[in-house]
VMD Tcl script that draws the C-alpha trace (Angstrom):
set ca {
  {53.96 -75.88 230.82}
  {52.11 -72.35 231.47}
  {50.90 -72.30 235.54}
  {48.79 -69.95 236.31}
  {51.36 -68.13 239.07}
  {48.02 -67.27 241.61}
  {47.39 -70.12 243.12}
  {48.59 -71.08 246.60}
  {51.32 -74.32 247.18}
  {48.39 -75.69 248.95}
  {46.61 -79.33 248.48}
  {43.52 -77.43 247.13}
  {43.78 -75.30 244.46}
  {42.01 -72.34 245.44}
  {43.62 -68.87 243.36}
  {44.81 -66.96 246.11}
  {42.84 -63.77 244.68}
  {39.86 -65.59 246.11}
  {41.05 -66.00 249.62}
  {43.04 -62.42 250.17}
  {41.00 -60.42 247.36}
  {42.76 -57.18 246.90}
  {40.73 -54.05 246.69}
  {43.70 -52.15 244.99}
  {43.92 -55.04 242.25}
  {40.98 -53.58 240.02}
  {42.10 -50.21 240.47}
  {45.78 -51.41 239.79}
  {44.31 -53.42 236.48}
  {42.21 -49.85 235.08}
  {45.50 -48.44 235.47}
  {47.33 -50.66 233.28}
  {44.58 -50.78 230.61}
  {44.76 -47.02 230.75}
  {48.19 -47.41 229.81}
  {47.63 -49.51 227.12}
  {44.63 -47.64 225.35}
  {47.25 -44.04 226.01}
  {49.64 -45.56 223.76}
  {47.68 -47.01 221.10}
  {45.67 -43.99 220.85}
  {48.92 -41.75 220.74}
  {50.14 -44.61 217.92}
  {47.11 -43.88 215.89}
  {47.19 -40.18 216.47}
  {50.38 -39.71 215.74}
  {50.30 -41.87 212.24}
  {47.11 -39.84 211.43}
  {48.86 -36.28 212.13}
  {52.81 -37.41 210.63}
  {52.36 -40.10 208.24}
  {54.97 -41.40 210.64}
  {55.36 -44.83 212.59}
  {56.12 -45.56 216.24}
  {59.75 -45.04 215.48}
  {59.74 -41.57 214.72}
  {57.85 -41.19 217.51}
  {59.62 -42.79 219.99}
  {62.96 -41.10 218.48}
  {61.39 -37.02 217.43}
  {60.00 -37.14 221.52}
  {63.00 -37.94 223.20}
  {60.64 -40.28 225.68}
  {61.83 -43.97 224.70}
  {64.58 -45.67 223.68}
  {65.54 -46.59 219.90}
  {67.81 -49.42 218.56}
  {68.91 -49.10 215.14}
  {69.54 -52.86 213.92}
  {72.33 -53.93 211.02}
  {70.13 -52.96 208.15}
  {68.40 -49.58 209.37}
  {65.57 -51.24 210.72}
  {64.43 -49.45 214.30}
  {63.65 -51.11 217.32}
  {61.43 -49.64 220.18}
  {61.21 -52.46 222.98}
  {60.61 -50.79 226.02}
  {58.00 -48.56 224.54}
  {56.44 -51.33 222.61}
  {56.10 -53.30 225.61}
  {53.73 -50.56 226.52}
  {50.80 -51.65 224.11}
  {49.77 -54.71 225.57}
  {48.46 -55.50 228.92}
  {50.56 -59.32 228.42}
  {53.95 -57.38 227.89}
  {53.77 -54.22 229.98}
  {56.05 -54.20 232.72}
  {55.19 -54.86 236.24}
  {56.24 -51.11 236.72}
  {55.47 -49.36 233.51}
  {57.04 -46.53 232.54}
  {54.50 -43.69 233.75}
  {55.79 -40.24 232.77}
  {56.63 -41.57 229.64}
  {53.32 -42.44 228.91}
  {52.15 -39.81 230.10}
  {54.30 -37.26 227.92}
  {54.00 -39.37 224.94}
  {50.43 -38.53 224.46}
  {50.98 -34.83 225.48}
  {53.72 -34.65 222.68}
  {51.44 -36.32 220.33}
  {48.97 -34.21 221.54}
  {50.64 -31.27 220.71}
  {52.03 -32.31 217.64}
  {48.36 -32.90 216.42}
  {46.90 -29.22 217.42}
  {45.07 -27.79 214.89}
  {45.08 -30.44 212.47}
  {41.34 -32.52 211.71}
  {41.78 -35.30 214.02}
  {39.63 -34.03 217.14}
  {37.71 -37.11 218.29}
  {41.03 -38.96 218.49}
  {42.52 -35.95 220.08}
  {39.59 -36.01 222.42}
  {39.98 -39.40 223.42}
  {43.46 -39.43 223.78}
  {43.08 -36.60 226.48}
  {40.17 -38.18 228.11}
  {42.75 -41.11 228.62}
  {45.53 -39.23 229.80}
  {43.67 -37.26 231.92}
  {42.14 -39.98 233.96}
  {45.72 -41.93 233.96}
  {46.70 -38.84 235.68}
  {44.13 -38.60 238.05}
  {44.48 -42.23 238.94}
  {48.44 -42.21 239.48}
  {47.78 -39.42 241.94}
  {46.08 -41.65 244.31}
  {48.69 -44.35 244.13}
}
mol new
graphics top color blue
foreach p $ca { graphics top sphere $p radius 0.5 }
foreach p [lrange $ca 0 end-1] q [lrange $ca 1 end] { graphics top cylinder $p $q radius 0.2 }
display resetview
């Protein structure tokens, strides 16, 4: 059985959100959907600008750990843990969010795909600017 983990061991149910609210907790939860929209929109730059999947990516930038399985199939865990606000870790992994879009950034310069190079830096940059105050 799936229980919710916010409620108080109390003989009321009341989510304990509602009785402490935390001002941080927005802020917190913009930061991890940040995170999230950084690495899909590095994902879809970087398949736009290589031809290439998350993989490569993971393995060409040096960021993120790859696992080749019996069979040559690649595995990319940690990073795709990154791409979903249900699977991100309770302390994502930052930097290498962080650099991941720069490198995909940079691997896209000069090539057609502006408006998702655009966005992507939008992202970043406010990720940036919002891990500074934390």
């Amino acid at each position: 059985m799936n229980r919710p983990h916010t409620f108080a061991k109390t003989n009321n149910s009341v989510p304990l959100a509602s009785v402490h609210p935390e001002p941080a907790n927005e802020d917190n939860h913009r930061l991890r959907q940040l995170v999230v929209l950084s690495m899909h929109l590095s994902s879809i730059l970087w398949r736009k600008a290589s031809q290439r999947g998350r993989a490569e990516l993971a393995m060409e930038s040096g960021l993120w750990t790859v696992i080749a399985q019996v069979g040559g199939k690649l595995l990319t865990q940690t990073m795709d843990r990154h791409f979903s606000l249900v699977t991100l870790p309770v302390e994502p992994n930052y930097r290498s969010v962080i650099l991941t879009a720069k490198y995909v950034l940079r691997a896209a310069e000069g090539l057609s795909w502006s408006e998702e190079a655009e966005k992507l830096e939008l992202v970043c940059s406010e990720l940036e600017r919002r891990l500074k105050g934390f």
